[in-house]
N, C-alpha and C positions, 0 to 999 in steps of 0.2 A: 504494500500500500504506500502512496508517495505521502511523504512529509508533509506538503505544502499544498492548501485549496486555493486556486486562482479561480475569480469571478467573475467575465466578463459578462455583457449584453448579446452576442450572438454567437453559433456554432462556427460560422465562418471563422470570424475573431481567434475564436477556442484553438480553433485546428490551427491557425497560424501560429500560435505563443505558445501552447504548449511543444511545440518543435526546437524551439528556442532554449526553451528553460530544462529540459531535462528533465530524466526517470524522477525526482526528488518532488517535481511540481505536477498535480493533475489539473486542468482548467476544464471547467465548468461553464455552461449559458444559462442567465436566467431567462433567457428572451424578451428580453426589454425590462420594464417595471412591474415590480410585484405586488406594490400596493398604489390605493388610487382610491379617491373621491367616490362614493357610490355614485352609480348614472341613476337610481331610483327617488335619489332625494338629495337638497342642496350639499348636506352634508360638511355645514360647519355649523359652531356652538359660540352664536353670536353674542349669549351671556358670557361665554367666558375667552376675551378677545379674540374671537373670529379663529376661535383652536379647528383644526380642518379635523374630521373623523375620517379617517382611513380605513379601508379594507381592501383585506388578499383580492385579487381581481379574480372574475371568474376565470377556470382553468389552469389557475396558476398552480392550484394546490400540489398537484402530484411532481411539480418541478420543485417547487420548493419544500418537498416531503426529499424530494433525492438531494437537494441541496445542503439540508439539515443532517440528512445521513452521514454523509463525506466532511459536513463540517467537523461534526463529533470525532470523527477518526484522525483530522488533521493536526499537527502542532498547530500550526497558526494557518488564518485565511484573512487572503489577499484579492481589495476591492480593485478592479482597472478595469473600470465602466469608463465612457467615453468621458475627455477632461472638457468638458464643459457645466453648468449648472444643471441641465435636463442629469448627467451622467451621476455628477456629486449626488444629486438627490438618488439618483438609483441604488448608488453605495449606502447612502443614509438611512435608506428603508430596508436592505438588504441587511444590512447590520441589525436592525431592530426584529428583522422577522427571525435570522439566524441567531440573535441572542448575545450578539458581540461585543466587545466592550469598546465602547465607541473613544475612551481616549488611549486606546491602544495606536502603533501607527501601521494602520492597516492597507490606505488608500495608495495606490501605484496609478500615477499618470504619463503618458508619453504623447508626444504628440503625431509620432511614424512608429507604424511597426514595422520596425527591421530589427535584427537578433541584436545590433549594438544597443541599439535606443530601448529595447524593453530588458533588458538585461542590467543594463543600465539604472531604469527605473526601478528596479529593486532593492541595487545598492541605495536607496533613502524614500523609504515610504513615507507618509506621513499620517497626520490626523485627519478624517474626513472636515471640512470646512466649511464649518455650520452657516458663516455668511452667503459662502453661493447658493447653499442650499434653499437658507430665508430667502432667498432672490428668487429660486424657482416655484417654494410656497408663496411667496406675495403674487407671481403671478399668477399659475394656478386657482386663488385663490381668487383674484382680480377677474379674473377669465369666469369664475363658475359663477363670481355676482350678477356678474353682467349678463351672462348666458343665458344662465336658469330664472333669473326676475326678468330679464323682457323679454326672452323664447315664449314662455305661458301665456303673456300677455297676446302676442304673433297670432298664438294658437286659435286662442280665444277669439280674438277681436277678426282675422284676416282665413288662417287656414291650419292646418296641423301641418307639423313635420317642417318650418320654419324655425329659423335659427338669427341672433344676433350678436357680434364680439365684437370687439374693441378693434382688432388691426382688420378684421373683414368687414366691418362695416366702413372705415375708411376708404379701403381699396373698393370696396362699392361704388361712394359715395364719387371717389377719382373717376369712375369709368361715367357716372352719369350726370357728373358735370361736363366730362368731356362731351356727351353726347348733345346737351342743353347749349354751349358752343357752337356746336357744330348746325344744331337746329336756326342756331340765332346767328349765323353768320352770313353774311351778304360780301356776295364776289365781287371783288372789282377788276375792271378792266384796264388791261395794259399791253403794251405793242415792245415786239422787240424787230430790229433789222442785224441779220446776221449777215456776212460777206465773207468771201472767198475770193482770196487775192493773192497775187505771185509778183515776188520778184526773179526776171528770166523764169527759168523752168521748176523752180521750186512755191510750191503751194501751201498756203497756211490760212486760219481762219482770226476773221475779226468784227468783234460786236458796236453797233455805235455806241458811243460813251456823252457827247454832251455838243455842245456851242464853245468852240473859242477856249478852250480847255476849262468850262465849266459842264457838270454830269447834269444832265437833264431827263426827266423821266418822259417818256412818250404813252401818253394815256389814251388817248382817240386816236383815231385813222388820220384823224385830221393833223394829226401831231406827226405821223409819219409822212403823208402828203408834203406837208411842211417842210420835211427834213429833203426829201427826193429832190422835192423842188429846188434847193438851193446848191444841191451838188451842181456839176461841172465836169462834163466829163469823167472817165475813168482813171486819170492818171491822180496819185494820189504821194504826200511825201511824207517820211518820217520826219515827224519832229523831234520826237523825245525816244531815248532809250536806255532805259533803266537795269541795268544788271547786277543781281544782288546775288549771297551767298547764306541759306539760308539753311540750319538744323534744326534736325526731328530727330525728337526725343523716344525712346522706346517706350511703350505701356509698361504700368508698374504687374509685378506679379498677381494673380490673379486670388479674388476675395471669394468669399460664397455668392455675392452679387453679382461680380462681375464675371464670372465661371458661369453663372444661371444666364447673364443677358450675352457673350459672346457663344455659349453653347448655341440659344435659340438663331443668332442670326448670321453662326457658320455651319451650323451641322444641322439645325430644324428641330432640336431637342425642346420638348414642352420642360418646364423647371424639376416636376417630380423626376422624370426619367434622367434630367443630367447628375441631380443629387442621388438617386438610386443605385446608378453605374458607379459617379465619384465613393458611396460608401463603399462599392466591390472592391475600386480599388485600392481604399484605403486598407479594409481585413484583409486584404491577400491573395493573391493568385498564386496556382500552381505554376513553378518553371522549371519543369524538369528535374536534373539533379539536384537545382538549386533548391529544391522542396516551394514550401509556401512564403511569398515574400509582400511586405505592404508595395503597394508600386509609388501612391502618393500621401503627402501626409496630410492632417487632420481636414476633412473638409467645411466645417462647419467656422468661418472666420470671417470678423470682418478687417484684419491688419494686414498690413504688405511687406511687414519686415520678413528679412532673410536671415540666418544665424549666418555666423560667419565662417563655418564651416564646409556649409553650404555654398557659399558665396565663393570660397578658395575652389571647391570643386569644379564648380562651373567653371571661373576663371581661364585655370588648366586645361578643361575640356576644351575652350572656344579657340588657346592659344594653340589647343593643338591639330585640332581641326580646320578652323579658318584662318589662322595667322594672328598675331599678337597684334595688329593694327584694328582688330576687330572684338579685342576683350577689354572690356572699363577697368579706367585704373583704379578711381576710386570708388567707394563701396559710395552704393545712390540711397539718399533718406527722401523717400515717397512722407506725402502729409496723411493720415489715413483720416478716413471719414468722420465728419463729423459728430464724436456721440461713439465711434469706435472702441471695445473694451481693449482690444490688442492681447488678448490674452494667450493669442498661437499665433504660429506663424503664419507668412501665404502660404497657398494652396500651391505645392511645388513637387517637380519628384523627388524620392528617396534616395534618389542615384540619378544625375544627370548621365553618364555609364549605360546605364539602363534605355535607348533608344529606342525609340518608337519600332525601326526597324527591327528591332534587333528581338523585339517582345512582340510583334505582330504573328507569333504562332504560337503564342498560348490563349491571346484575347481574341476573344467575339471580336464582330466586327466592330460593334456601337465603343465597346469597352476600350478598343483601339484608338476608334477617332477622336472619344474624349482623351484620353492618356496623351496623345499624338500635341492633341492641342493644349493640353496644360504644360508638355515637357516644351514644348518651341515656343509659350508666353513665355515660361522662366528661363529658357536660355538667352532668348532675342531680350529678357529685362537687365539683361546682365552684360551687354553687347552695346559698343558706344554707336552713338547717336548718327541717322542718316544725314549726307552734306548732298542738298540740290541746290544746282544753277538756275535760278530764278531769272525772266527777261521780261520784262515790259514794252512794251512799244506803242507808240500814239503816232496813228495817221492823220492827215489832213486832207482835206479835201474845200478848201472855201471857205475855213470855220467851220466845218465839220468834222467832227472825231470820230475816227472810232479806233476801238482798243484791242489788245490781243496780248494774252499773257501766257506765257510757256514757262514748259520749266523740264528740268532732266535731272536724273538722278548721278552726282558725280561721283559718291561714297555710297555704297548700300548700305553699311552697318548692319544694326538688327534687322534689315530690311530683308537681308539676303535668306534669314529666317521665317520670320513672320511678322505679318503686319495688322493690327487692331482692325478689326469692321463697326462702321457706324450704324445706327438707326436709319438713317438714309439712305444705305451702303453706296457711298460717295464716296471710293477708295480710291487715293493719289495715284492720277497716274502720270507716264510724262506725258511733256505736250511740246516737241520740239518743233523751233521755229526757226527759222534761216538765219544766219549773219543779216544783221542789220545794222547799220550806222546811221547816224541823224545827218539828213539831206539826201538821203537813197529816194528813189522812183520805185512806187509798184505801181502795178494795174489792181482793177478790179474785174472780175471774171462776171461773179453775181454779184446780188445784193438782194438776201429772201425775207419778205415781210412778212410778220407771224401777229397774229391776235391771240392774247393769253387770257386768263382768269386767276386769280389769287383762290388759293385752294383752302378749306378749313382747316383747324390744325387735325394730324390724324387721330383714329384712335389707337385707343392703349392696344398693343402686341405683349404679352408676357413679359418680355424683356424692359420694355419702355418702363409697365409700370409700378416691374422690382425697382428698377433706377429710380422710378420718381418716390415709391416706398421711400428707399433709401437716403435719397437727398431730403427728404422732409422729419426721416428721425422716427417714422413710424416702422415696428415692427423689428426682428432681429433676423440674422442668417437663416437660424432653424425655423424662419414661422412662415417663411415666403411661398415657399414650395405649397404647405398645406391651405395655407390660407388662398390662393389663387384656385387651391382645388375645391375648398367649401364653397365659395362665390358659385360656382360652375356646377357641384354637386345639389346644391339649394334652389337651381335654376335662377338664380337672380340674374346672373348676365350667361350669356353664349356668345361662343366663339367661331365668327364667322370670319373666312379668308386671312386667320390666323390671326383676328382682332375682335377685343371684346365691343359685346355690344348688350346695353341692359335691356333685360325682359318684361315685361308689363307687370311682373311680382317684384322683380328687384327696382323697379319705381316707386313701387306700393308700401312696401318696406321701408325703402332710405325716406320717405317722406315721412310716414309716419316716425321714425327716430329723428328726424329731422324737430321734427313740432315736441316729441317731450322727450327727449333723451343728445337734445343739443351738445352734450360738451363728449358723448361717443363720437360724434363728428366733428368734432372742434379737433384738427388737428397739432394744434400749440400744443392741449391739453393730453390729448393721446402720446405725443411726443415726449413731454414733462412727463407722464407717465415711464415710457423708456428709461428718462433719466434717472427714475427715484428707485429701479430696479437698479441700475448701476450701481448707486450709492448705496443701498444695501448690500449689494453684491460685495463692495468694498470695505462693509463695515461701516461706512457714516452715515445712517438712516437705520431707523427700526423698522421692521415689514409691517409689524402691528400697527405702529402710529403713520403709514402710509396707507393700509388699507383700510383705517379706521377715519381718517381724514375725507378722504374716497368715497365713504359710503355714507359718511351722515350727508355729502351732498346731494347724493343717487338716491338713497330711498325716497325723499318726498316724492321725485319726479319718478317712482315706480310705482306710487300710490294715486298718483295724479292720473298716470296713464290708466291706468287701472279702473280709476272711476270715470274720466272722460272719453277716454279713446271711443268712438263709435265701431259700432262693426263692420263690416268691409264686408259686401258680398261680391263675388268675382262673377260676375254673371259668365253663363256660356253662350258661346256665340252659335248661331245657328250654321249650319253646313251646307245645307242648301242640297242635301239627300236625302233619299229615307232609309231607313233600319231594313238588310234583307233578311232579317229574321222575321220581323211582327210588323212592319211598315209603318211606324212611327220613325218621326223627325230625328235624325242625325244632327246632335251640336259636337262644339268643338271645347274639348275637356283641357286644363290643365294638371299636368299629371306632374310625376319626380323626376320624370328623363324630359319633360317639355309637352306641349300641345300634341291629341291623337284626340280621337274620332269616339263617341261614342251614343248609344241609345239615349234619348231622351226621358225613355222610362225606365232608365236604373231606377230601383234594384229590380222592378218585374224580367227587363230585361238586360244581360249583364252583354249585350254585342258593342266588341269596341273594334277599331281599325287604325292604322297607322295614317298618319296623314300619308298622300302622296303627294310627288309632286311630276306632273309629265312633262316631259321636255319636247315631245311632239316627232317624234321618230319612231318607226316600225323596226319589231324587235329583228334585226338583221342576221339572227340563228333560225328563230321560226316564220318570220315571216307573217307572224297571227299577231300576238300580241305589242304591248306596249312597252318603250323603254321609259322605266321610271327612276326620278332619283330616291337613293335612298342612303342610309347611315349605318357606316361599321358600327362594332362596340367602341372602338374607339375616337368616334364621332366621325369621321374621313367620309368624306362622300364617296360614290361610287353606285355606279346604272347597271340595271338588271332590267328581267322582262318581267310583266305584271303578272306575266302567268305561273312561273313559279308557283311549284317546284316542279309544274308541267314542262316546262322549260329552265333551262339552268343558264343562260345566257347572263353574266357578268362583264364590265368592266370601269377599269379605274379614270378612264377617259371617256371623256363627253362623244357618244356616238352621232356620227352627221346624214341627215338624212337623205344620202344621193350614195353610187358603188365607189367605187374607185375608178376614174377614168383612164387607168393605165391597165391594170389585170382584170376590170370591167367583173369580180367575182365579189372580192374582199368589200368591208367596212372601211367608211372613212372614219375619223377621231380628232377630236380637239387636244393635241399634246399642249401642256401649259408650260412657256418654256420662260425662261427669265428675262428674254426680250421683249415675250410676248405670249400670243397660242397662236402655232402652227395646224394646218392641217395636212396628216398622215394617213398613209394606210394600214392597215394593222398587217398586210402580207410584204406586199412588195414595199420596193424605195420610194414609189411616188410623195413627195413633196409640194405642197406648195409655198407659198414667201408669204414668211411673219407678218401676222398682225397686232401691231400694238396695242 
């Protein structure tokens, strides 16, 4: 029997460390937490300051019946649940239901598992650390006022199986102001003249800029009229030409934020599925002889520091793979966010050694691209800065300007690695333009008139509105991922063309918290809220007199709602069929997964249907029915034929309704491609040219 009980939070975990630690140590999973707030009742004892009542969760028993077995037999047992406050707390309960003496030093943190780093952490265990802990009970506890007193109220007043929290009602609240924006925005009009001009045989483009080297905006037609009018000819001269030397800086390593917003807008990862894979490969994968190894460390962080360890590695790697002119000399101090606890490091690999290439046959695909993209942020953040040739150039024509700016990359630096994507994905590229000196002659070839519209801002994409979370102090690393899944599992918003969009419940809702539970959406005060979990966390705040402050101001307005709030009936909307069961009226039901079809005389008759929706094309297998759209579990659209499962006719691509004019057999298809949608044949190579 080994010496020593190790206790981590998963099997995964298990099987990594106990490799590490030897015959002496056995590890153990509790599989997350053991104890928990009952979901039957609030389950705290408000007479005697807000003390939370815990209990064993269901299922948990027979793990923590084997837990208590192996503890008894062990000299000593060792807590190395994840080092964060979710993790502390799991120690903290874990030690209470095992019977441990809690100022023993029991608690082992690392923040990579690799055999140095937890081997390591052995040499100096500690005492579990009652302040993170009061950090995790103040919010837990924050979390269940809020929940369980205006969830019943939802229930009550609007529908069942409604729900309201602190960081999801904000991110609601973000998605449906954007949309209220976007309702209330009025386009305006604007004109741009683009040209293409050459000096001799080389061709470059250039936009008008202004009058007499003043910038002028062209708002009507009439403004362009204007501008034609006063040209002269095609021959046009430089006047000005500006050449400058300008550095880009590399992105700082990557946080739990900025991991979740470059995940979605390089790889297409929704937030759960990049922090899913990031925990795999934090426990461990198999490599071969190497056994089980962490690949990346801790993922759950909002700091971008590097140890210096770390930081030598890399170094040596860069100098020796791309050359010493391409590794920083001094070590780079990023500012971390504001409201940041910095308690781990960035999200980095274990071993920059360890290359993507080189681990691309033990990882899944997905597990690659993420790993791929974490190890070339942290190498490219370590990697000095790119140097572009910058050119400006201002033509004339009569007092007429127009401008034209290029640039080329002279130094790649991190570039030669990887390069940050924006929300726009408006990624640098060059734009070389000819030798120019001031008093050269071009021509102009064109000159294309364009009529534009000022666009609304967009809506939130996943990534957008962790970033804007973020910047405003709401919510932490670990809440992001769940909290964008409750919004979506509550049907309050849906996510159409990869952007949120609210639902006629999640209006219903943010209004009514809007009218009596105003400071859940006051974001200062949700924010201030973050901060006083900090400071607990730290030791300077009591979680009692933070959560006691908190709720003499919440209860009245639970009492208020409670007696005011009117009832909300959702009326259904007719459908405009009738029932093929008993031939009553078909309305349109809101349901848990969104709007479907159902009898108007539930409960006599329980016939429900999915909505459809038909795109107006014959099913191109059988030739009978209809191509309809419809929705993975994963919500993914994708067209089938109505007759099903008469017919089995699938696919992922928008079916067109004409053969193919080349092998005159096949289906045509809408491929949706990033320039545009194409139209393909699902047999042959017929193409035809993108449409924007």
């Amino acid at each position: 029997m080994a010496d020593y009980l190790v206790i981590v939070e998963s099997p995964a975990k298990a099987k990594t460390i106990e490799k590490y630690l030897g015959k002496k140590y056995k590890v153990k999973a509790s599989m997350g937490h053991v104890r928990d707030l009952p979901k039957s009742q609030m389950g705290i004892d408000f007479e005697h300051n807000y003390d939370p009542k815990y209990i064993t969760i269901r299922g948990k028993g027979p793990v923590l019946k084997e837990l208590k077995q192996a503890a008894k037999k062990a000299k000593k047992v060792y807590l190395a649940a994840d080092p964060d406050r979710e993790g502390e707390a799991i120690a903290w309960h874990l030690a209470h239901s095992l019977d441990l003496d809690q100022t023993d030093d029991l608690r082992v943190v690392f923040n990579e598992i690799t055999k140095d780093a937890v081997k390591e952490s052995f040499k100096s265990p500690r005492k579990i650390d009652m302040d993170l802990v009061d950090a995790q009970q103040a919010r837990r506890v924050l979390d269940r006022l809020v929940g369980y007193n205006i969830s019943p109220i939802l229930w009550k007043k609007v529908k069942k199986g409604l729900s309201a929290g602190r960081v999801q009602s904000v991110a609601l609240r973000l998605i449906i102001d954007r949309e209220r924006e976007i309702k209330a925005f009025k386009p305006e009009e604007y004109w741009t003249i683009d040209g293409n001009f050459k000096k001799g045989r080389k061709a470059f483009q250039a936009a008008f800029y202004g009058y007499d080297g003043k910038k002028q905006k062209l708002s009507t037609v009439e403004d362009v009229q204007q501008v034609m009018a006063r040209l002269k000819g095609k021959d046009y001269e430089v006047i000005n030409v500006t050449k400058k030397e300008r550095l880009r800086n590399p992105a700082a390593p990557f946080t739990t934020s900025s991991l979740q917003q470059e995940a979605a807008r390089k790889l297409n990862f929704r937030t759960r599925k990049t922090m899913m894979l990031a925990q795999q490969l934090y426990e461990g994968i198999t490599l071969g002889r190497q056994g089980t190894v962490g690949l990346i460390t801790y993922m759950r962080t909002d700091s971008t520091r590097i140890s210096d360890t770390a930081t030598q590695e890399a170094h040596q790697y860069i100098v020796d793979q791309y050359g010493s002119e391409f590794a920083r000399t001094k070590k780079r101090t990023d500012k971390n966010q504001k409201g940041a606890q910095d308690a781990h490091e960035a999200i980095r690999p274990t071993s920059v050694m360890r290359s993507p290439q080189e681990m691309k046959e033990y990882l899944s695909r997905d597990q690659l691209r993420l790993y791929k993209l974490i190890w070339e942020r942290f190498i490219a953040s370590q990697m000095t800065p790119a140097v572009l040739d910058t050119m400006r150039v201002d033509l004339n024509n009569n007092g007429v300007i127009f401008r034209a700016n290029g640039s080329k990359i002279k130094f790649a630096g991190f570039m030669k690695v990887y390069v940050e994507s924006s929300d726009d994905n408006k990624e640098e590229k060059e734009n070389i333009l000819p030798e120019l000196e001031k008093g050269d002659k071009v021509k102009s070839e064109s000159l294309e008139q364009r009529q534009h519209f000022t666009q609304p801002p967009p809506r939130y994409t996943e990534a957008r509105l962790v970033k804007t979370l973020e910047e405003i102090g709401v919510g932490r690393p670990s809440t992001y991922a769940p909290t964008l899944d409750t919004i979506q599992r509550r049907n309050y918003v849906s996510l159409n063309n990869k952007r949120f969009e609210p639902t006629e419940l999640g209006e219903i809702v943010n209004e009514l918290i809007e009218e009596y539970f105003p400071e859940i959406l006051n974001v200062e005060f949700t924010a201030n809220m973050e901060s006083e979990l900090d400071e607990i966390e730290h030791g300077k705040m009591d979680w009692i007199q933070v959560i006691d402050e908190f709720y003499k101001g919440f209860e009245p307005n639970v009492k208020r709602a409670d007696e005011e709030m009117e009832k909300i009936e959702i009326k259904d909307e007719p459908a405009g069929i009738d029932c093929d069961l008993c031939g009553a009226p078909m309305v349109i039901k809101m349901g848990k997964y969104g709007k479907f079809l159902a009898c108007s005389r539930f409960p006599d008759c329980r016939n429900t249907k999915p909505i459809v929706k038909e795109i107006g094309v014959t099913c191109p297998k059988c030739g009978k029915g209809h191509v309809i759209e419809r929705k993975s579990k994963k919500k993914r659209i994708f067209y089938g034929c109505d007759r099903y499962p008469e017919c089995d006719y699938v696919s992922w691509d928008k079916p067109v309704e004409r053969p193919c004019p080349k092998c005159g057999k096949h289906a045509l298809v809408e491929k949706k491609l990033k320039k545009g949608i194409q139209i393909q044949c699902t047999s042959c190579d017929y193409k035809e040219e993108t449409q924007k």
